[in-house]
Backbone as JSON, one array per atom type, in Angstrom:
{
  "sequence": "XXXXXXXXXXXXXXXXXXXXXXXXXXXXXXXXXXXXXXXXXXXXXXXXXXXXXXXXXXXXXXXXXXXXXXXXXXXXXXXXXXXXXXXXXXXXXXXXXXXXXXXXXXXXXXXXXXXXXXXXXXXXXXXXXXXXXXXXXXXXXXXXXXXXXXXXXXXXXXXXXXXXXXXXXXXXXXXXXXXXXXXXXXXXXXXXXXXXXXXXXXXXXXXXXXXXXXXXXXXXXXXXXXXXXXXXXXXXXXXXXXXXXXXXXXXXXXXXXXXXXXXXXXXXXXXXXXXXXXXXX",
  "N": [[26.96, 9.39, -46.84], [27.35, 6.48, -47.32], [29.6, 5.75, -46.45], [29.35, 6.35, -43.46], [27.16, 4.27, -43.31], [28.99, 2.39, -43.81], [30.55, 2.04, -41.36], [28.6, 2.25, -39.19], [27.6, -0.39, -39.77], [29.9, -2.09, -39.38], [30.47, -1.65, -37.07], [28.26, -3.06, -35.12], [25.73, -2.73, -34.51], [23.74, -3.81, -32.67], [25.42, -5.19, -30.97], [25.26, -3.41, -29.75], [24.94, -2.43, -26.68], [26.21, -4.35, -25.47], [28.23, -2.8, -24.26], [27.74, -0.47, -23.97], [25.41, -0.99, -22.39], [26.99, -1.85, -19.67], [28.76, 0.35, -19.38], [26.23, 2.37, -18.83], [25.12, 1.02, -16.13], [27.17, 1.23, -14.55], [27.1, 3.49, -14.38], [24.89, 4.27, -12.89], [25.61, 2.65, -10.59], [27.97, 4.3, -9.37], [26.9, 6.81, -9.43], [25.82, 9.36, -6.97], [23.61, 11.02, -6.99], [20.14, 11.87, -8.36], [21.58, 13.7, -10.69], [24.22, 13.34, -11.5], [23.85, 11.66, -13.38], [23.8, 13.14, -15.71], [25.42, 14.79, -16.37], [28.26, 16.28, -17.85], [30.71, 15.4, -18.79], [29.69, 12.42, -18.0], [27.59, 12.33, -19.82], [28.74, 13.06, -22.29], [31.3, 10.86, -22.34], [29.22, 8.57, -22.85], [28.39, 8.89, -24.9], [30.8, 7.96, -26.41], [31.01, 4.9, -25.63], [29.16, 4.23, -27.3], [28.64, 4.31, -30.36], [32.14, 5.0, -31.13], [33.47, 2.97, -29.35], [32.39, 0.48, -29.95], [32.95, -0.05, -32.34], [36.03, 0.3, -32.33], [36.66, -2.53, -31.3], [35.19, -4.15, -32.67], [35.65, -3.5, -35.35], [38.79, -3.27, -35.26], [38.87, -6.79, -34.89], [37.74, -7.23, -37.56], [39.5, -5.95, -39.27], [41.85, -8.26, -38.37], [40.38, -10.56, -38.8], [40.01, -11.62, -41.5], [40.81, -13.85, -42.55], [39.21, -16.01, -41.48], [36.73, -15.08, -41.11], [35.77, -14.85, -43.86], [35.52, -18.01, -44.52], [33.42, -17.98, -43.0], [29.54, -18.24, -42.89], [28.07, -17.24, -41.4], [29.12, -14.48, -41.35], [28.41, -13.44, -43.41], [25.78, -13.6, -43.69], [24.87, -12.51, -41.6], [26.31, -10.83, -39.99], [28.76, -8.43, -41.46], [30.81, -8.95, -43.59], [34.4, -7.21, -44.38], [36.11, -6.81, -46.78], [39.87, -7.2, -47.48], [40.37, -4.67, -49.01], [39.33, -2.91, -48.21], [40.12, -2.42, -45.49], [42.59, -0.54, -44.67], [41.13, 1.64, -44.69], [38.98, 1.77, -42.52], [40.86, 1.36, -40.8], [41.64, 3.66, -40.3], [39.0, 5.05, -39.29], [38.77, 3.99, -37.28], [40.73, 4.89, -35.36], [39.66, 7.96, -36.3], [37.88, 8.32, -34.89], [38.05, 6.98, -32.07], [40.51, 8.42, -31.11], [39.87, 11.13, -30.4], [38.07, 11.16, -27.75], [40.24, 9.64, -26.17], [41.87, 11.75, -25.52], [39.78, 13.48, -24.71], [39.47, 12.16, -22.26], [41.65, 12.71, -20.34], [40.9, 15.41, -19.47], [38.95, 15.35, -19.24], [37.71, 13.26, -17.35], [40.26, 12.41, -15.87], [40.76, 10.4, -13.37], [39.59, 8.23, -14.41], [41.08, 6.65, -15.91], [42.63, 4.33, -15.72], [40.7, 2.37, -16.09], [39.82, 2.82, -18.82], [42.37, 2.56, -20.0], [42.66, -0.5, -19.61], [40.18, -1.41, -20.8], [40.81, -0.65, -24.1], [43.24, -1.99, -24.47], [42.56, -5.08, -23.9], [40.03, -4.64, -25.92], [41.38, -4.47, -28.27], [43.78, -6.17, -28.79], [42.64, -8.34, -28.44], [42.16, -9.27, -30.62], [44.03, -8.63, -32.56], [47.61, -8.76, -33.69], [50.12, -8.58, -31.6], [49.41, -10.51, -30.05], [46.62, -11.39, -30.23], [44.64, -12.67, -28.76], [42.1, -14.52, -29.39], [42.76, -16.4, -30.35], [43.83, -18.03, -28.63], [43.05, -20.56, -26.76], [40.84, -20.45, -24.0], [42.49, -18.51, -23.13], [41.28, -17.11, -24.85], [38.56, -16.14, -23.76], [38.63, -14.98, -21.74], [39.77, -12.72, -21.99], [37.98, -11.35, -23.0], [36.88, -9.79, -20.73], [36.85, -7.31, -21.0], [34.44, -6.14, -21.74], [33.57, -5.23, -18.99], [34.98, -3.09, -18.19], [33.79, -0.9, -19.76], [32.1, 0.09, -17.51], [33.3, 0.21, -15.14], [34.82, 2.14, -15.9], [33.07, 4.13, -15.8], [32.15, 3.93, -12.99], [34.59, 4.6, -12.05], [34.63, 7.72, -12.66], [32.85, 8.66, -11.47], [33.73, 8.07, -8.96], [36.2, 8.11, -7.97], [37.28, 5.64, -7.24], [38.2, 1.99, -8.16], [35.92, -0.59, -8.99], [34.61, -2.86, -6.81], [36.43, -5.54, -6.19], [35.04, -8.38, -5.65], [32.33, -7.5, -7.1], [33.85, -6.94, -10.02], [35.27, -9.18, -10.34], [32.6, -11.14, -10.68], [31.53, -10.13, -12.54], [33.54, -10.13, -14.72], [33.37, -13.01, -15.25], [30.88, -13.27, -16.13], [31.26, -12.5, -18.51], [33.15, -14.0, -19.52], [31.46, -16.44, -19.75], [29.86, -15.58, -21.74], [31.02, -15.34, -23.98], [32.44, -17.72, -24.93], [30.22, -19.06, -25.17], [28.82, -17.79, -27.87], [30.89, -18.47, -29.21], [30.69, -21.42, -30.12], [29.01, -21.47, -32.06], [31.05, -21.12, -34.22], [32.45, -22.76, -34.43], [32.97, -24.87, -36.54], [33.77, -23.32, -38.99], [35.95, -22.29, -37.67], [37.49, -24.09, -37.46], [38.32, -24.77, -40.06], [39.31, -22.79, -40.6], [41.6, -23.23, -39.07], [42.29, -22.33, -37.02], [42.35, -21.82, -33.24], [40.02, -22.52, -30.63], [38.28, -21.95, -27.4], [36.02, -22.99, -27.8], [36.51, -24.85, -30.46], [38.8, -26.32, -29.0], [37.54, -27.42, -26.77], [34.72, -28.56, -27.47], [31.27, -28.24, -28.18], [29.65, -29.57, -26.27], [30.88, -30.18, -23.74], [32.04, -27.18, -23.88], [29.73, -25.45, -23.23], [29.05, -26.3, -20.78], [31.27, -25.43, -19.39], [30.59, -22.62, -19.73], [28.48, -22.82, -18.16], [29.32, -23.75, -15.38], [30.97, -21.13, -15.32], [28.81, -18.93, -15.26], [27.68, -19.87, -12.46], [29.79, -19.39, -10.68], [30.11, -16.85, -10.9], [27.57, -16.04, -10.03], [27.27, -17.33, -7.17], [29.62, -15.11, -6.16], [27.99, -13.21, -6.5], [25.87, -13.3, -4.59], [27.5, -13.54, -2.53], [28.56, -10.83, -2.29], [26.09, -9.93, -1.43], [24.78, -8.98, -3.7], [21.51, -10.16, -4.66], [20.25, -10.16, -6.3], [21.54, -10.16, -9.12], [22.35, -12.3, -8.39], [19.98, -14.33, -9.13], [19.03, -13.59, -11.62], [21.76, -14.84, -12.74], [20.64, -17.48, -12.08], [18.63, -17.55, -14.39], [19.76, -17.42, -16.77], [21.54, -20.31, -16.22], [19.68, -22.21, -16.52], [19.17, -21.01, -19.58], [21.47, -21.94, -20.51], [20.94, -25.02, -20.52], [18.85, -25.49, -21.9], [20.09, -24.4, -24.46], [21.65, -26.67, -24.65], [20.17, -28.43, -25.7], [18.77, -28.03, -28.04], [19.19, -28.84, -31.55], [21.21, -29.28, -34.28], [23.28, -27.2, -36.15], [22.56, -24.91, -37.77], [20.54, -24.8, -35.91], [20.74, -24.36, -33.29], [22.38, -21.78, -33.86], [20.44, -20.15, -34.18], [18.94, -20.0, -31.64], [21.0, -18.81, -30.24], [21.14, -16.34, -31.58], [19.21, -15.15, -29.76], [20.24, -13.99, -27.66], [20.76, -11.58, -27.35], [18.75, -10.14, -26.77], [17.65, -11.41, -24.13], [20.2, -10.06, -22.75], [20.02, -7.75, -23.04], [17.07, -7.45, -21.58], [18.2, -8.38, -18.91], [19.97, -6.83, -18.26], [18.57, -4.55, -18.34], [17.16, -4.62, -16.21], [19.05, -5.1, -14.36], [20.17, -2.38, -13.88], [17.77, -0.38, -13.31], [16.93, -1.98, -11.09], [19.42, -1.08, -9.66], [19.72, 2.1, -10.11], [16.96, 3.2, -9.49], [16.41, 3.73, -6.41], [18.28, 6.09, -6.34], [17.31, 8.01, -8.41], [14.44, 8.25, -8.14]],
  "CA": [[26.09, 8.38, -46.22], [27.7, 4.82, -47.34], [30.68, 5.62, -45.02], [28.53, 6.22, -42.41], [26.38, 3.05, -43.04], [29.86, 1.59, -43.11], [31.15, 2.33, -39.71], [27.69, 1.87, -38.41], [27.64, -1.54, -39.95], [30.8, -2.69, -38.9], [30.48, -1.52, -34.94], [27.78, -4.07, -34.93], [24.91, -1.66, -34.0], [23.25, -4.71, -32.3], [25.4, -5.56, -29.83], [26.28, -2.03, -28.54], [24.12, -2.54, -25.98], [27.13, -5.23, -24.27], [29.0, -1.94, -24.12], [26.76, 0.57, -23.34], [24.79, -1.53, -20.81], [27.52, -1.94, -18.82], [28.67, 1.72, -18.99], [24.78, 2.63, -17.61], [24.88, 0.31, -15.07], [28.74, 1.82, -13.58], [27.27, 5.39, -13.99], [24.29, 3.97, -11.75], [26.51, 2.27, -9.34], [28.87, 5.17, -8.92], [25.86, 8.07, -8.81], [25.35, 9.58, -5.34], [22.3, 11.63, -6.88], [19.62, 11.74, -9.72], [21.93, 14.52, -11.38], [25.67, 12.83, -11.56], [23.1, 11.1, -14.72], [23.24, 14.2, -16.36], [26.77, 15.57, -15.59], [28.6, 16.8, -18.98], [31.32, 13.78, -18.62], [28.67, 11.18, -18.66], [26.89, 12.38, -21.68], [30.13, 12.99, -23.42], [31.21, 9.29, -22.67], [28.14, 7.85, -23.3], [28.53, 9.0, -26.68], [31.73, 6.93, -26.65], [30.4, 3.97, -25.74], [27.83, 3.41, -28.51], [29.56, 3.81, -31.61], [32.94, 4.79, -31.19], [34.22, 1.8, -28.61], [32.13, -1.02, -30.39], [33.87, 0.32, -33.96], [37.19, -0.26, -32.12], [36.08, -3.74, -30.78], [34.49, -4.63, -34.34], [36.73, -3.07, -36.64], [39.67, -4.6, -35.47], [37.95, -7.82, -35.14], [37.29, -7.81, -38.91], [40.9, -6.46, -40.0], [42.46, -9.4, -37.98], [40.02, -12.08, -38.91], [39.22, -12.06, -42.67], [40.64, -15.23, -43.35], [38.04, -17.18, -41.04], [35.41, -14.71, -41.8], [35.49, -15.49, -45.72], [34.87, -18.9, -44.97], [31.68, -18.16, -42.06], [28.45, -18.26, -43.58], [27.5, -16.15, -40.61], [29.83, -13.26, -41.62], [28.03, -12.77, -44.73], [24.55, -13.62, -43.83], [24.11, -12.13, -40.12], [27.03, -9.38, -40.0], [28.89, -7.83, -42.72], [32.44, -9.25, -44.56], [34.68, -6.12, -44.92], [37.32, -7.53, -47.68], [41.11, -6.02, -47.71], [40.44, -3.21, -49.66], [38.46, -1.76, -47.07], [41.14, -2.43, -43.92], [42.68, 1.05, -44.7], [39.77, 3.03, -44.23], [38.74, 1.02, -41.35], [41.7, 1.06, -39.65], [41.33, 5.03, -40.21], [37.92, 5.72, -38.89], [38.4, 3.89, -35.92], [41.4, 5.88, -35.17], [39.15, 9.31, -35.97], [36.65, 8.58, -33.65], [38.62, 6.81, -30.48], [41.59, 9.27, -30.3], [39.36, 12.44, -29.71], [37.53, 10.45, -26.72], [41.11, 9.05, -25.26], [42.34, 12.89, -24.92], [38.95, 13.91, -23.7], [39.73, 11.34, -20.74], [43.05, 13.54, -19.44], [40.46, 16.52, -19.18], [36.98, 14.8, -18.19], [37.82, 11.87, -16.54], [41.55, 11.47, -15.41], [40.5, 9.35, -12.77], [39.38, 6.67, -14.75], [42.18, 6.28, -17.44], [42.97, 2.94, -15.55], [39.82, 1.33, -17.13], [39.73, 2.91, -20.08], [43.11, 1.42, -21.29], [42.21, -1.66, -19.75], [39.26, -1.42, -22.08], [41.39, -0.49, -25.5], [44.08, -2.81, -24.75], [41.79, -6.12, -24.42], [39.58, -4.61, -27.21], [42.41, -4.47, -29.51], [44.72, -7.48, -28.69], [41.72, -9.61, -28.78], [41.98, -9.48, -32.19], [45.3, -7.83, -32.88], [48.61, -9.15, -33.36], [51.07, -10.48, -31.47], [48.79, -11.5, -28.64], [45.58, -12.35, -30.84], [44.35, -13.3, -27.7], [41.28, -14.92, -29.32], [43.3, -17.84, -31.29], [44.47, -19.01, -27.55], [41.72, -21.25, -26.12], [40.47, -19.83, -22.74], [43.02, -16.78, -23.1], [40.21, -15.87, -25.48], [37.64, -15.97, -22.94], [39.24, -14.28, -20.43], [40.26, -11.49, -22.85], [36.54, -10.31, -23.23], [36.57, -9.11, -19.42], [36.58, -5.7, -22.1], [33.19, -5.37, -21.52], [33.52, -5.15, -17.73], [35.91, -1.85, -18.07], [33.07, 0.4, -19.53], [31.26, -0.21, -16.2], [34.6, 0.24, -14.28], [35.01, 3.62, -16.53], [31.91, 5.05, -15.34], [32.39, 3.84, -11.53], [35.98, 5.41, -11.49], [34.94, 8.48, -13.3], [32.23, 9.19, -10.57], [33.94, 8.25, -7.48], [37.43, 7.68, -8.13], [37.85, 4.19, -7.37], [37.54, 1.2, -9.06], [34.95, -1.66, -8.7], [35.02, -3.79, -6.33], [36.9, -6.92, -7.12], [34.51, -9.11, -6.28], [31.74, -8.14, -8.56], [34.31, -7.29, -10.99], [35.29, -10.72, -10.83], [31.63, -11.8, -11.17], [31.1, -9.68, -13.94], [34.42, -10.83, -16.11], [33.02, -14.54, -15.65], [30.35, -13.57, -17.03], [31.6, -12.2, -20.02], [34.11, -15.22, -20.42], [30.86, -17.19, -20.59], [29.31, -15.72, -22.87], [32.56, -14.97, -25.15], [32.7, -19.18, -25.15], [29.04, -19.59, -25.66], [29.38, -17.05, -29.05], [32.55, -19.07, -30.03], [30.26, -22.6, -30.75], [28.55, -21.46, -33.61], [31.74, -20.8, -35.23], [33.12, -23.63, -34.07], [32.97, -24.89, -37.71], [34.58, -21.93, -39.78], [37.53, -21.8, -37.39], [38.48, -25.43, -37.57], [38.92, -25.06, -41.22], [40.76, -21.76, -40.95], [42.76, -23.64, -38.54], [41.98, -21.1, -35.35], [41.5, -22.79, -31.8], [39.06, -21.44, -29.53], [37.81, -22.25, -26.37], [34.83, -23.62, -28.37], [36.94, -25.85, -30.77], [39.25, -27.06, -28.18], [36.14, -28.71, -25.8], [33.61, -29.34, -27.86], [29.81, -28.01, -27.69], [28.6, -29.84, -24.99], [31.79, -29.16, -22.84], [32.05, -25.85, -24.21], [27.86, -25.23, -22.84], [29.39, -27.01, -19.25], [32.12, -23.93, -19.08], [29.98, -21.99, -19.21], [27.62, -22.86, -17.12], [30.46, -23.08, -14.37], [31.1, -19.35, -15.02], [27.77, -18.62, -14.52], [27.47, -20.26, -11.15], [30.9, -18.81, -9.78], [29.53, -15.21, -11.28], [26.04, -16.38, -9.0], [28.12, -17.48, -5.88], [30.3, -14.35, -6.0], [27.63, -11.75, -6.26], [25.31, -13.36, -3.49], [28.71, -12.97, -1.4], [28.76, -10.01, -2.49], [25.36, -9.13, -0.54], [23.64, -8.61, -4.52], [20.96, -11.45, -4.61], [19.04, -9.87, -7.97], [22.06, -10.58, -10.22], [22.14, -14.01, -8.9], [18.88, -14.91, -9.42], [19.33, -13.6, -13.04], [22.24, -16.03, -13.22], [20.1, -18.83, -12.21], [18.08, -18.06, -15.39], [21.47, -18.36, -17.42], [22.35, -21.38, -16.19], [18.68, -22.82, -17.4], [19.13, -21.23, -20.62], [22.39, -23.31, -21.25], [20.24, -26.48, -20.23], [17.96, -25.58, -23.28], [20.45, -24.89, -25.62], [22.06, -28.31, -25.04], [19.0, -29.08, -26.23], [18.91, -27.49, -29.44], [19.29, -29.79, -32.58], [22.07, -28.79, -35.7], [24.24, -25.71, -36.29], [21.52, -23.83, -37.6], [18.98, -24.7, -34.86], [22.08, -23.27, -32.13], [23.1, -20.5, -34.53], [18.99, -19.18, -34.41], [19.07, -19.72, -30.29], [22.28, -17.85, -30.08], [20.83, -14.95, -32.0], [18.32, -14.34, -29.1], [21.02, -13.86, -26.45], [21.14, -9.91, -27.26], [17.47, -9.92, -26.54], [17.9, -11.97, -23.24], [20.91, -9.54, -22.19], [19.13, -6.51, -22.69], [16.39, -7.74, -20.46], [18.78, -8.97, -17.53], [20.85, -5.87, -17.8], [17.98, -3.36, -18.19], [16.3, -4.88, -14.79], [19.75, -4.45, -13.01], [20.33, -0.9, -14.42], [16.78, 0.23, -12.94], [17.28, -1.83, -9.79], [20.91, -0.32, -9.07], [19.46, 3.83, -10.61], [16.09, 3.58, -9.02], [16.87, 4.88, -5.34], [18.91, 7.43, -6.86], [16.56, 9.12, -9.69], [13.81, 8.78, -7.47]],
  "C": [[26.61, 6.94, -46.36], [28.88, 4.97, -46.79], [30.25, 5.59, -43.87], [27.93, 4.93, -42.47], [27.63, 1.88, -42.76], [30.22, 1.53, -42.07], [30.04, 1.6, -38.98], [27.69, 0.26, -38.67], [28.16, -2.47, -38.87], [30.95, -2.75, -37.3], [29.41, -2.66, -34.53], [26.03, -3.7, -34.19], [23.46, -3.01, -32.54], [23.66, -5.74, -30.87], [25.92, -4.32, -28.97], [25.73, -1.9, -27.65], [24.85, -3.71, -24.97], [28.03, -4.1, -23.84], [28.73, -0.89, -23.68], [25.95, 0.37, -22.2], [25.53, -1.09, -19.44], [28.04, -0.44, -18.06], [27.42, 2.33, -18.03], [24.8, 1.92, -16.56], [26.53, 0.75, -13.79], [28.37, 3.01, -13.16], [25.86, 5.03, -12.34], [24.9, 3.7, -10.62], [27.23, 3.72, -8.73], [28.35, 6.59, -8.68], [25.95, 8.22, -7.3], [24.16, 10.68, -5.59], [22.01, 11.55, -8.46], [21.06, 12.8, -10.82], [23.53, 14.36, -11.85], [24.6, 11.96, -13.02], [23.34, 11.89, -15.84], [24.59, 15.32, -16.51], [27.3, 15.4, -17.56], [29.65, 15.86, -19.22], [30.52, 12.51, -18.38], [28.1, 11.22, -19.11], [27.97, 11.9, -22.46], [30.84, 11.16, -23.63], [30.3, 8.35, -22.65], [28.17, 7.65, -24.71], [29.66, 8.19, -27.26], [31.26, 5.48, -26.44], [28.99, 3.42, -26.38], [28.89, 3.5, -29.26], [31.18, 3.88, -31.79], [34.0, 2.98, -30.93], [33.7, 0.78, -29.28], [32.97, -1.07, -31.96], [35.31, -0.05, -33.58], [37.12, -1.78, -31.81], [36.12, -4.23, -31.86], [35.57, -4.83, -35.22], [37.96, -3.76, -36.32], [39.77, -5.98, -35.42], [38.38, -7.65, -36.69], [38.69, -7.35, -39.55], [41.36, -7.36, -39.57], [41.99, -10.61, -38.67], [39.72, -12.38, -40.44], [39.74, -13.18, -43.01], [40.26, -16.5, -42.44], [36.83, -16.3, -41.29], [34.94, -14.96, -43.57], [35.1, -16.71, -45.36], [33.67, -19.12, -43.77], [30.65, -17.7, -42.56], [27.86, -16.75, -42.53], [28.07, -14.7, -41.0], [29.01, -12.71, -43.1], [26.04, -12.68, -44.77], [23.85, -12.76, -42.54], [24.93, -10.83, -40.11], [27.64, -8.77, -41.7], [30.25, -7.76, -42.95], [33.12, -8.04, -44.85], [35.95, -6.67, -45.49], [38.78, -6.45, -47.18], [41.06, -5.12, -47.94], [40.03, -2.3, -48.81], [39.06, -1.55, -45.37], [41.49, -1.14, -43.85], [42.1, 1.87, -43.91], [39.54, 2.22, -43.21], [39.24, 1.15, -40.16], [41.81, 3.31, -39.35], [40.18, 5.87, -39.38], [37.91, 5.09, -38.12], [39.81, 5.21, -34.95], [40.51, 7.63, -34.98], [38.03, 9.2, -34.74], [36.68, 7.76, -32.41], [39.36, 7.97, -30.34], [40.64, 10.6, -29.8], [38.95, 11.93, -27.75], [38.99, 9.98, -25.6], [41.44, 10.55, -24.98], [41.17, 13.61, -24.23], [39.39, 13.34, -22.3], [40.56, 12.35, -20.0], [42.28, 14.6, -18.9], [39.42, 16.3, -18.66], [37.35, 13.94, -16.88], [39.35, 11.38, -15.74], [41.14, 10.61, -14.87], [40.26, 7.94, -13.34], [40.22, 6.52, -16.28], [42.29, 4.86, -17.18], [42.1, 1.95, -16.77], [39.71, 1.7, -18.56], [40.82, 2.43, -21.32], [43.12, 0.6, -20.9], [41.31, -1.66, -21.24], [40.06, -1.55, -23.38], [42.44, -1.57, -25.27], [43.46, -4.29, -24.63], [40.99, -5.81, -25.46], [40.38, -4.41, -28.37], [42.93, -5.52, -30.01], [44.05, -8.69, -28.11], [41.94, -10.02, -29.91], [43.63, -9.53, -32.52], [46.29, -8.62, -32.57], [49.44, -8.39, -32.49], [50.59, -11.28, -30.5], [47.47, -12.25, -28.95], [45.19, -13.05, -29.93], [42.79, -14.56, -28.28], [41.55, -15.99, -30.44], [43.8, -18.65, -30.1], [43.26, -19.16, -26.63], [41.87, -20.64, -24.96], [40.99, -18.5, -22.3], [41.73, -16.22, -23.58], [39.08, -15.62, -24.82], [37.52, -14.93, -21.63], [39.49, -12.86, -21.05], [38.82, -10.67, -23.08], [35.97, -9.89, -21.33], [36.59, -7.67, -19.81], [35.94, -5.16, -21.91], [32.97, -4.83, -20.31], [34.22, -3.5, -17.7], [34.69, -0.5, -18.35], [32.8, 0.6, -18.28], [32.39, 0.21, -14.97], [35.1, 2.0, -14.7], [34.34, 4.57, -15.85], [31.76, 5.45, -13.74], [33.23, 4.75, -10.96], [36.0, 6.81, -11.48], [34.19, 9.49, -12.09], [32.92, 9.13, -9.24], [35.07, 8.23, -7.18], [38.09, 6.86, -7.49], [37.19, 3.18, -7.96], [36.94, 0.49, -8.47], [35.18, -2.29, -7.92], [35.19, -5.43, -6.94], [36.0, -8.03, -7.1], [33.51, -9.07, -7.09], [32.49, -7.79, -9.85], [34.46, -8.14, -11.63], [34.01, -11.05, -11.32], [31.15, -11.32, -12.61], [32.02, -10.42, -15.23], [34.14, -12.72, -16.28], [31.71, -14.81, -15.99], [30.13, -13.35, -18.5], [32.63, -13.23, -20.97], [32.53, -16.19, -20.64], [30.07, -16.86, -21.83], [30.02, -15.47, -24.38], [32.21, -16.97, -25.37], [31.33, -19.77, -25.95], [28.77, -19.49, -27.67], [30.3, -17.67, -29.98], [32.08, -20.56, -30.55], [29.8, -22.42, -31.9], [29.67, -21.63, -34.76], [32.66, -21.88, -35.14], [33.57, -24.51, -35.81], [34.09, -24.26, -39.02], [36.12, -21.95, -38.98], [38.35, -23.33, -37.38], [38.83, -25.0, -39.13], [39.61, -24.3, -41.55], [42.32, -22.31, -40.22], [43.33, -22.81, -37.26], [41.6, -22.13, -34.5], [41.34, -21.78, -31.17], [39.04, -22.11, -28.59], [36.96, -23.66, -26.92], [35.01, -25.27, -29.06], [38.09, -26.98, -30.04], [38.41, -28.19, -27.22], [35.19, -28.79, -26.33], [32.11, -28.28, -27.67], [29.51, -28.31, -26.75], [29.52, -29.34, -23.71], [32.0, -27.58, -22.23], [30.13, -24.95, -23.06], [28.78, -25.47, -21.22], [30.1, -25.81, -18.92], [31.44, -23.02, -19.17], [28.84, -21.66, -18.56], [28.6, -22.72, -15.55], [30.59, -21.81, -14.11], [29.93, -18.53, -14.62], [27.3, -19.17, -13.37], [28.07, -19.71, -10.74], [30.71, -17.3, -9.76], [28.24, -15.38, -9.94], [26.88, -16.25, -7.55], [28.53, -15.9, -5.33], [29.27, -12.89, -5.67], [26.64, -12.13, -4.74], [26.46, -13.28, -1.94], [28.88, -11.77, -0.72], [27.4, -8.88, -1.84], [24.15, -8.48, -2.24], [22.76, -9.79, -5.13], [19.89, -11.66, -6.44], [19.92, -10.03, -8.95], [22.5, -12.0, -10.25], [21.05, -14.57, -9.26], [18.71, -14.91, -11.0], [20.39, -15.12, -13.72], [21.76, -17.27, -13.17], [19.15, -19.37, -13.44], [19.05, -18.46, -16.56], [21.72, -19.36, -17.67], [20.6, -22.2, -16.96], [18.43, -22.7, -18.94], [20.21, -21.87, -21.55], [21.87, -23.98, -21.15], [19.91, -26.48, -22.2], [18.54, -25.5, -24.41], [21.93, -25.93, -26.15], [21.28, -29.01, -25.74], [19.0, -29.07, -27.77], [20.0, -28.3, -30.32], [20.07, -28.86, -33.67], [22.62, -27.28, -35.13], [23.3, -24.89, -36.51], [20.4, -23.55, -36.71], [20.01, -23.36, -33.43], [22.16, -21.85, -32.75], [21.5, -19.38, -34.09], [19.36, -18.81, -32.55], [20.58, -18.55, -29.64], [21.95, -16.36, -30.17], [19.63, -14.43, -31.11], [18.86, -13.76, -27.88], [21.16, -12.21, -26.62], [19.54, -9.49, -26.57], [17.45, -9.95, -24.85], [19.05, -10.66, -22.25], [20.77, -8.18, -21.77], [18.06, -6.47, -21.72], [17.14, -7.31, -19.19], [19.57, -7.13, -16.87], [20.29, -4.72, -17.91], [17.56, -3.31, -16.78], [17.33, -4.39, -13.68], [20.21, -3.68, -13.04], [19.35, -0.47, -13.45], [17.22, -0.53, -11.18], [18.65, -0.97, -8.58], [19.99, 1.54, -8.57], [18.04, 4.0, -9.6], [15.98, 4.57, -7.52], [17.18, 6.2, -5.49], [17.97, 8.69, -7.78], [15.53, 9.31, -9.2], [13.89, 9.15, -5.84]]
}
């Protein structure tokens, strides 16, 4: 049981729901009846996208970063510090419980291998040396288009092609904003490790402005795109950057920050059901 609570820990059980969303919302898109829901390859990777894929995400995350997580208050008070000693094993149990899932793919899913090492290779070499994509300002923003691949997994797996580019595009700008948004709190901790982000390169208020941009060009792109219910979502987006320009001190931001899983689950349950509804009923 305290290996288990480790793993579970460390995957972040809190935001698997940026990873899993997106997956539900590809298998919706790419359904052509209630029962492609229910199909023995979208259970099976469902089950990958909760704990396995956020444990790869996470876990290497926290072997790469411990020397700016030792000095973030947040790492010890909101998630959970896994020291050296514990990289090993870490780097072990993400290994046992991706590789089964990547050789399932050759037998469930060929079709969608594309996204799926998209997926592992930005969730790795986000973190991961030699590309540590998330020490190079705006690379690192761009590098969490990660989340977009479940969703691209699920699409490919059902119909065997991928997403269309433009709401792909709209989707990976909105995962660079909220990768930037995420990156102010810490804005703090990584100056003194001596990490540049997005965040510490422009500033807070800047930083808030970028991504409000991305959420307009995400808006633009999908009403292009003929889907008017995920812009309207972005128009609440762009009001809840307003508000937390607003928001007074590090800890007043750090609290508003921590409701954005709340907020995302909303947005992305509404356009789950609007996409699935036709279909299931």
């Amino acid at each position: 049981m305290p290996e288990l609570r480790f793993i579970i820990n460390v995957s972040r059980p809190r935001f698997w729901i940026y990873v899993f969303g997106p997956y539900l919302i590809g298998i919706a898109a790419g359904a052509s009846d209630k029962f492609d829901f229910l199909r023995a390859d979208t259970l099976v990777f469902g089950l990958y996208f909760l704990l396995p894929a956020n444990l790869l995400i996470y876990g290497i995350n926290d072997i790469f970063d411990w020397e700016t997580d030792r000095l973030n208050p947040k790492k010890a008070e909101y998630e959970m510090l896994v020291r050296p000693e514990s990289h090993r094993r870490l780097a072990i149990w993400i290994a046992i419980l991706n590789l089964p899932f990547v050789v399932a793919t050759f037998f469930l899913a060929f079709q969608a291998l594309p996204s799926l090492a998209g997926f592992i290779f930005f969730s790795v070499f986000y973190s991961a040396t030699p590309i540590r994509a998330k020490t190079v300002p705006f690379i690192d923003s761009l590098f969490n288009i990660l989340y977009v691949f479940p969703a691209g997994f699920a699409y490919q797996m059902l119909t065997g092609t991928f997403l269309p580019l433009s709401i792909f595009a709209a989707a990976g700008l909105w995962t660079m904003a909220m990768h930037a948004y995420s990156a102010i709190p810490d804005i703090k901790a990584d100056e003194e490790a001596g990490f540049s982000t997005i965040a510490t390169e422009m500033g807070p208020n800047w930083t808030h402005g970028f991504c409000m941009a991305c959420y307009f060009l995400a808006l633009l792109l999908c009403l292009d795109a003929g889907f008017p219910i995920p812009a309207i979502i972005g128009v609440a987006y762009l009001y809840l950057m307003v508000l937390s320009l607003r928001v007074k001190g590090d800890m007043g931001l750090f609290s508003f920050y921590r409701l954005f899983p709340i907020f995302n689950t909303i947005a992305g349950f509404a356009l789950f059901w609007l996409i699935a509804w036709p279909k299931l009923f």
